[in-house]
N, C-alpha and C positions, 0 to 999 in steps of 0.2 A: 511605559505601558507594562504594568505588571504583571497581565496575564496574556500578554501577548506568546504567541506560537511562533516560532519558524516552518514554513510548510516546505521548506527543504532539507530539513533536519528534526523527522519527527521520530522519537521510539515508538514502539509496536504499540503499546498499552495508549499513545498518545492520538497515533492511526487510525488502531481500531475506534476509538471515543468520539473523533472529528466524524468518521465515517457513518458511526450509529448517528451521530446527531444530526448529518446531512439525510440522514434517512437510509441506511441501511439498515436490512434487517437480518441479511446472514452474517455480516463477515464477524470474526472472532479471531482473537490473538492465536488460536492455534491452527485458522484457517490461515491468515496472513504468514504465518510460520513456513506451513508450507506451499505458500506461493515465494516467498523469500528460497526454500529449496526445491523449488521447480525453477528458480532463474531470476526472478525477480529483483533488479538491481538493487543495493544495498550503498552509500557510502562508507568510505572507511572507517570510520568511529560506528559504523554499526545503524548509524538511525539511517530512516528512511525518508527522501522527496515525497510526497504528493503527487506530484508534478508527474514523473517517473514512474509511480505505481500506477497510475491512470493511463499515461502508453502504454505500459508493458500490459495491461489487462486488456487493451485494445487490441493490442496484436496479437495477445492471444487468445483471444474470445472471438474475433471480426472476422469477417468472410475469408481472410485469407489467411487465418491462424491454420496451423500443421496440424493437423488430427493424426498421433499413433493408433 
């Protein structure tokens, strides 16, 4: 498969792209940036789950996210 994806090993630019094509319409590499420095798990080479970004915007977006 040649243009197959890992969706546990995406960079930012490959994220954000999957994201707009499922139908977002805000997110942007430089929003995604900084939810990666708000917390947002990261693997060690740097790219990012799907999987992972999708809990972590659950738990902090959903009823029982921590409002500062």
């Amino acid at each position: 498969m040649k243009n197959s994806i890992k969706l546990t090993a995406l960079t930012i630019p490959q994220m954000v792209s999957l994201l707009k094509k499922a139908g977002s319409r805000t997110i942007t590499e430089e929003g995604l940036t900084a939810d990666i420095e708000a917390g947002c798990p990261v693997n060690d080479d740097g790219t990012l789950s799907l999987y992972d970004y999708v809990a972590w915007l659950v738990k902090e977006t959903g009823p029982n996210a921590s409002r500062d």
